[in-house]
C-alpha positions as YAML, in Angstrom:
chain: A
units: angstrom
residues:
- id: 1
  name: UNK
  ca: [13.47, -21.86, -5.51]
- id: 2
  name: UNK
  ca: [13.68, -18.26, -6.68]
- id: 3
  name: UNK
  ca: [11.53, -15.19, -8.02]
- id: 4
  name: UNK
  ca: [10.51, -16.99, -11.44]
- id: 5
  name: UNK
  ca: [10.21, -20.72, -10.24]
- id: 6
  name: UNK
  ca: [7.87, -19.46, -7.05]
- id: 7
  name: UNK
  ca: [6.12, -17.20, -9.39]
- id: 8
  name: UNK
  ca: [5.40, -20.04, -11.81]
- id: 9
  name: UNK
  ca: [4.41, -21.90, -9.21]
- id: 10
  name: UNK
  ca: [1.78, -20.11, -7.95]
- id: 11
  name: UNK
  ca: [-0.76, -20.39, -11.27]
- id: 12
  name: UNK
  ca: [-3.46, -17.81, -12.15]
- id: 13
  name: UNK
  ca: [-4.95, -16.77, -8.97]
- id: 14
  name: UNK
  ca: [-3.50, -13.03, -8.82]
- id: 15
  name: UNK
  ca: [-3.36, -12.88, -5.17]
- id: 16
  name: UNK
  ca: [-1.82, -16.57, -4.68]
- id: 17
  name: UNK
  ca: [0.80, -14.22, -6.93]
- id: 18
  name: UNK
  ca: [1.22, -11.52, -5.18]
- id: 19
  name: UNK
  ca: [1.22, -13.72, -1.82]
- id: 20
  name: UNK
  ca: [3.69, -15.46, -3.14]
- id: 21
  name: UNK
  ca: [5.92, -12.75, -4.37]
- id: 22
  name: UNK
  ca: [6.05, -10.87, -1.04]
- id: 23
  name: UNK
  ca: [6.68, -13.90, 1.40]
- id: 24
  name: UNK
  ca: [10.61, -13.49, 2.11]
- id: 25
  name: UNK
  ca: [9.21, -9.51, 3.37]
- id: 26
  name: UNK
  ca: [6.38, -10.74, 5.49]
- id: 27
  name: UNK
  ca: [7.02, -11.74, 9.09]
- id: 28
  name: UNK
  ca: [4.96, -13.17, 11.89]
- id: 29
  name: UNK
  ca: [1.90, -11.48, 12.51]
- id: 30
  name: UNK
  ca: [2.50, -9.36, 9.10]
- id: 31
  name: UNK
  ca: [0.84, -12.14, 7.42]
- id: 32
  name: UNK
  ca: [-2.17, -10.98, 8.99]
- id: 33
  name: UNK
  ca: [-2.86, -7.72, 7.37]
- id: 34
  name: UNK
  ca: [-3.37, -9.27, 4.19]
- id: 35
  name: UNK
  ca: [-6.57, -10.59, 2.47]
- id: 36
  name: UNK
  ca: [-7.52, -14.50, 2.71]
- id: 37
  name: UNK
  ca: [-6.05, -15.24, -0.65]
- id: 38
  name: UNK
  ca: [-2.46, -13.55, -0.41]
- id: 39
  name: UNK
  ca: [-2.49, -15.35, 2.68]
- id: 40
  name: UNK
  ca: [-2.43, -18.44, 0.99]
- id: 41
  name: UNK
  ca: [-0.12, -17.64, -1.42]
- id: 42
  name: UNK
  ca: [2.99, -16.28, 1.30]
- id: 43
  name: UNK
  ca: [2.21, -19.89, 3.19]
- id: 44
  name: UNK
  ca: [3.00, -21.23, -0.97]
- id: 45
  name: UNK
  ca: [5.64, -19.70, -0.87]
- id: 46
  name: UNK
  ca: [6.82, -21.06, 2.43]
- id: 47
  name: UNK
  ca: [5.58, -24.54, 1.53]
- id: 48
  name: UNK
  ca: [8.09, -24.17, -1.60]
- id: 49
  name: UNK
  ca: [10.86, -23.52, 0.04]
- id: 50
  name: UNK
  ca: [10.64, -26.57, 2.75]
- id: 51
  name: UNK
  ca: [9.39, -28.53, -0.03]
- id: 52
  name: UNK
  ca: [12.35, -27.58, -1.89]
- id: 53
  name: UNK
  ca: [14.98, -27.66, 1.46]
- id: 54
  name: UNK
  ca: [14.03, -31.20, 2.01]
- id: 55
  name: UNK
  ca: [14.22, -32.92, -1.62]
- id: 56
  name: UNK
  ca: [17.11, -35.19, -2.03]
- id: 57
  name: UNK
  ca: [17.99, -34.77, -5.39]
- id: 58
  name: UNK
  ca: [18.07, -30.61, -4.68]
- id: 59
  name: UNK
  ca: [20.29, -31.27, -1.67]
- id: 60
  name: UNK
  ca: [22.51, -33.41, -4.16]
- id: 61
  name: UNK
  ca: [22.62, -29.70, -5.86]
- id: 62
  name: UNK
  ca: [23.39, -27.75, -2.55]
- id: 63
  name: UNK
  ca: [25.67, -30.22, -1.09]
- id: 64
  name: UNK
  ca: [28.02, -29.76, -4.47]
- id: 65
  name: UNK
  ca: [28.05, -25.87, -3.88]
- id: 66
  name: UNK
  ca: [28.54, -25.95, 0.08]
- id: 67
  name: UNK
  ca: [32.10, -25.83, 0.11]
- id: 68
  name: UNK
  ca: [32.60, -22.52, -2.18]
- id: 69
  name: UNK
  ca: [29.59, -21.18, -0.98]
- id: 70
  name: UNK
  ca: [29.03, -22.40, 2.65]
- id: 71
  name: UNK
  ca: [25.66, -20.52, 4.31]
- id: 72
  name: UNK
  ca: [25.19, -19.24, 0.82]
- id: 73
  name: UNK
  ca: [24.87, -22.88, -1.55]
- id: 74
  name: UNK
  ca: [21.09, -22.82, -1.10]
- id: 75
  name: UNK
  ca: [20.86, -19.55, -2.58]
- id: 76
  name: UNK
  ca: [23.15, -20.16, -5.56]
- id: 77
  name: UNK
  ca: [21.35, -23.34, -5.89]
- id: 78
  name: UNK
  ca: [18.33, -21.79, -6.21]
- id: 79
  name: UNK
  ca: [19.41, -19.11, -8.75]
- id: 80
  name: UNK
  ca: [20.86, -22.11, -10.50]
- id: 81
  name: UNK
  ca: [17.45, -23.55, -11.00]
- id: 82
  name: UNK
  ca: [15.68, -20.47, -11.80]
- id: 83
  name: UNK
  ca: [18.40, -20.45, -15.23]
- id: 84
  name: UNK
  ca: [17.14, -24.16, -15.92]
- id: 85
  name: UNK
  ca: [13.30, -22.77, -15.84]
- id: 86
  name: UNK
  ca: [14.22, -19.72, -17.61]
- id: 87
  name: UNK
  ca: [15.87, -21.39, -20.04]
- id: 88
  name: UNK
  ca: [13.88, -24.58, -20.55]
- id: 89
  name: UNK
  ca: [10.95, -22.09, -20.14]
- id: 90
  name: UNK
  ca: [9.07, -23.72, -23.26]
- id: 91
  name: UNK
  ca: [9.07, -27.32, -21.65]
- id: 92
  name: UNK
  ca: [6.92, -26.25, -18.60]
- id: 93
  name: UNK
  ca: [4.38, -23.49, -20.39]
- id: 94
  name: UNK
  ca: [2.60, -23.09, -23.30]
- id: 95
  name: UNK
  ca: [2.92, -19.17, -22.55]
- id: 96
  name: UNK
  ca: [5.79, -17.33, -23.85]
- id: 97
  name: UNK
  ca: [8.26, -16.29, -21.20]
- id: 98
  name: UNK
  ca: [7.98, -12.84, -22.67]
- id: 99
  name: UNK
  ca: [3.91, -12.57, -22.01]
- id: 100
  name: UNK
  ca: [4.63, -14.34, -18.31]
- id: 101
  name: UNK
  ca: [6.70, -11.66, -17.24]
- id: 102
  name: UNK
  ca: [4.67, -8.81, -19.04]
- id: 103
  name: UNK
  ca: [1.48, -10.58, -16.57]
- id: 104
  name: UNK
  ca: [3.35, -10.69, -13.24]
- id: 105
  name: UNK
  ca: [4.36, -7.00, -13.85]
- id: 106
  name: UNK
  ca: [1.31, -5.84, -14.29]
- id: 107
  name: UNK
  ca: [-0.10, -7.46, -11.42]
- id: 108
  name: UNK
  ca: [3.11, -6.61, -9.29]
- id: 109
  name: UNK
  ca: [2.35, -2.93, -10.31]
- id: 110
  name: UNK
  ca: [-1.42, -2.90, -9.93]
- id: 111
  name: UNK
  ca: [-1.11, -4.39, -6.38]
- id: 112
  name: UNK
  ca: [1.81, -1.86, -5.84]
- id: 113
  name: UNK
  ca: [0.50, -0.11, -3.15]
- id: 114
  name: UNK
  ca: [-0.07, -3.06, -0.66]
- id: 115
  name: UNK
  ca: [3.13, -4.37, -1.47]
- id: 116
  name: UNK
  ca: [5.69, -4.73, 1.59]
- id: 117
  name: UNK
  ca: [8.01, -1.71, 0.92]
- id: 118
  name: UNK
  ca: [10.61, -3.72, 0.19]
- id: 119
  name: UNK
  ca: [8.91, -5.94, -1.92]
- id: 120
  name: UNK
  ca: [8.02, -2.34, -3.83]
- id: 121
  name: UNK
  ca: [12.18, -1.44, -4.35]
- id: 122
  name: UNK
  ca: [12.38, -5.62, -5.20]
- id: 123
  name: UNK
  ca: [10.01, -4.88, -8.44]
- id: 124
  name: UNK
  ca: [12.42, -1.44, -9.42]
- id: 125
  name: UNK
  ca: [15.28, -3.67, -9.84]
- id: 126
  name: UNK
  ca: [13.56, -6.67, -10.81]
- id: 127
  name: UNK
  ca: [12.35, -4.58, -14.09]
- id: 128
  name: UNK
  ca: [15.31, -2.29, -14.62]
- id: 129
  name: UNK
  ca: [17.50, -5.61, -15.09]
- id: 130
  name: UNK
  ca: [15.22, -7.99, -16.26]
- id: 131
  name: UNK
  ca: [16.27, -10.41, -13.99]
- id: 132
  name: UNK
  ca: [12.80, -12.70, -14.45]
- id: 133
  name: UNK
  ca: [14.19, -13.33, -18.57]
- id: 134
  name: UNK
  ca: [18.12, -12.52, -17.66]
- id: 135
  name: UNK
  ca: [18.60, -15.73, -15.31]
- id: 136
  name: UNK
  ca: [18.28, -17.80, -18.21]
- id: 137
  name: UNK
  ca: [21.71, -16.62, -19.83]
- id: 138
  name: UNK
  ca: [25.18, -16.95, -18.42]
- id: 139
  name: UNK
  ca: [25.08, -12.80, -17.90]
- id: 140
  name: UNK
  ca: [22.11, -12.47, -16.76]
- id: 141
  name: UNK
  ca: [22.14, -14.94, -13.85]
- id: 142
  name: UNK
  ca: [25.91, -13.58, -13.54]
- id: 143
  name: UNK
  ca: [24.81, -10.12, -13.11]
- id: 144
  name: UNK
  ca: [21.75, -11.34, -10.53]
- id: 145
  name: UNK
  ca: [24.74, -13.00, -8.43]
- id: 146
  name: UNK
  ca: [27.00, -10.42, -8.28]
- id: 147
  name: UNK
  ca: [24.46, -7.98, -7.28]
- id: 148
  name: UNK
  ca: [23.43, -10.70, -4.22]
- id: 149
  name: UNK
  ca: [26.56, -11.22, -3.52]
- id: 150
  name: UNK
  ca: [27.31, -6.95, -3.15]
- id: 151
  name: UNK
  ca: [24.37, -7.22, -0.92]
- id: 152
  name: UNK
  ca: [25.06, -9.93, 1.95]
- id: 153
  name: UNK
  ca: [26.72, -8.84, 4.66]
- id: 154
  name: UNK
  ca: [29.26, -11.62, 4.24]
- id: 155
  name: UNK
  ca: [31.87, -12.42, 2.15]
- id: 156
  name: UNK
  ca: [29.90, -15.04, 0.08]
- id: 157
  name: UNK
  ca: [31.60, -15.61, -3.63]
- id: 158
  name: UNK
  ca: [28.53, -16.08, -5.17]
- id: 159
  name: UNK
  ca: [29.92, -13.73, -8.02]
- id: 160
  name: UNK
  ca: [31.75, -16.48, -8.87]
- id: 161
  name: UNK
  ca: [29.27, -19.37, -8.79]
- id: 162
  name: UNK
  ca: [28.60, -18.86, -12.75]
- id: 163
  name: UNK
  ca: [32.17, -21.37, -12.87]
- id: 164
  name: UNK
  ca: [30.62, -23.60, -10.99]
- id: 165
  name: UNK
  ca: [27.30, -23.97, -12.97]
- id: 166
  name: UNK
  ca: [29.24, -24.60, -16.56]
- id: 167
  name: UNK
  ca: [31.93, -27.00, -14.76]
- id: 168
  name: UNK
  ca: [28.83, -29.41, -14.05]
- id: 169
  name: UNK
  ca: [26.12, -27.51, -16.28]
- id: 170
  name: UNK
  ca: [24.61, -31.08, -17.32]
- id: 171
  name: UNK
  ca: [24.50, -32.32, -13.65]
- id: 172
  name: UNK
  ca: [22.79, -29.51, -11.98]
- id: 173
  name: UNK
  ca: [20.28, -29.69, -15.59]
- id: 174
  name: UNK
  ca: [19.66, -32.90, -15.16]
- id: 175
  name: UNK
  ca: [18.93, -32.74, -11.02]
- id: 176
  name: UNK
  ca: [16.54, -29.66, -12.33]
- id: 177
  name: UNK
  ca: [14.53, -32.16, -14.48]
- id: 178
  name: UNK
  ca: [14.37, -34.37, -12.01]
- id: 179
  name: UNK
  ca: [12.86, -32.22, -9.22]
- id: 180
  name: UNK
  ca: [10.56, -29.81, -11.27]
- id: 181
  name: UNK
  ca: [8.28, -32.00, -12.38]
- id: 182
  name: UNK
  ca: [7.45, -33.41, -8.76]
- id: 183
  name: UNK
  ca: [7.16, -29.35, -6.91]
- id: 184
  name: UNK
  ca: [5.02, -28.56, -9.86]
- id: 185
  name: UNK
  ca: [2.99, -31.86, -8.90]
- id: 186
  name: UNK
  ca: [3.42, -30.51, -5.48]
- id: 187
  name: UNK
  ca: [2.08, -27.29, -5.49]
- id: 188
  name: UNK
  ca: [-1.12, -28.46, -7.96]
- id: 189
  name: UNK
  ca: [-2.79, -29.14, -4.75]
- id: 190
  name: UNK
  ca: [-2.29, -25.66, -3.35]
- id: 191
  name: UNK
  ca: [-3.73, -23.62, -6.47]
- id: 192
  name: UNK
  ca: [-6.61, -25.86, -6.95]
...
């Protein structure tokens, strides 16, 4: 999963939220200098992503994008997914997309001081771009996977993976609808 589907997934609690949001920039002992509940909502996070590395019907989704994207399939696959929520956005919540993102902002920026520094430049871009509402169109996610793919240190082609989504855009939508529902069952336990 990726910035929108783990911040869905973490509900209302604003420091499951924030916990959640800065778990890829916490390491080891780093988990320690936070409070109880952002605690709890990095080891979310965490729980997510095995959850997520372990279903079969989302390594159905990687295994299609290993050979263009080798080390790399797991991250296109999760972009991938974060277009089906952000696009399907109205099936899962009652809440507007719009006033979702307007609520993790503010509660990115209140926090912003605590936030792992590069969390903090995460948020800049994250904003600037719009990537939270932008993954939902063919641009938006394009832009998002161009930018990761300028970033790795790696030749990855995951500029190109936008191809690969319309070739089989029904496939990958319909693996989506398969595995949401049972992560959001998943995670109910965690933000209860």
């Amino acid at each position: 999963m990726n910035f929108l589907a783990h911040l869905y997934l973490s509900g209302e609690n604003e420091e499951i939220i924030i916990g959640n949001f800065i778990a890829d920039h916490v390491k080891g002992e780093g988990i320690l200098k936070f409070r109880s509940e952002i605690q709890h909502g990095i080891r979310l996070h965490r729980a997510i992503d095995a959850f997520t590395d372990s279903h079969p019907v989302y390594l159905k989704s990687k295994a299609r994008l290993s050979g263009n994207y080798r080390k790399y399939a797991g991250v296109v696959a999760d972009m991938f997914y974060d277009h089906f929520l952000s696009s399907d956005w109205s099936i899962y919540s009652e809440e507007s997309l719009d006033l979702f993102i307007e609520r993790i902002q503010k509660i990115l920026f209140k926090n912003y001081p605590i936030l792992p520094d590069r969390s903090q430049r995460f948020i800049a871009y994250m904003n600037k771009f719009n990537w939270l509402k932008g993954y939902g169109t063919f641009e938006g996610l394009g832009r998002a996977l161009t930018g990761m793919a300028i970033r790795t240190p790696f030749k990855s082609g995951m500029e190109n993976a936008i191809k690969d989504l319309k070739m089989d855009y029904n496939l990958y939508k319909r693996e989506f609808r398969e595995f949401f529902p049972e992560i959001i069952h998943y995670t109910q336990g965690w933000n209860n």
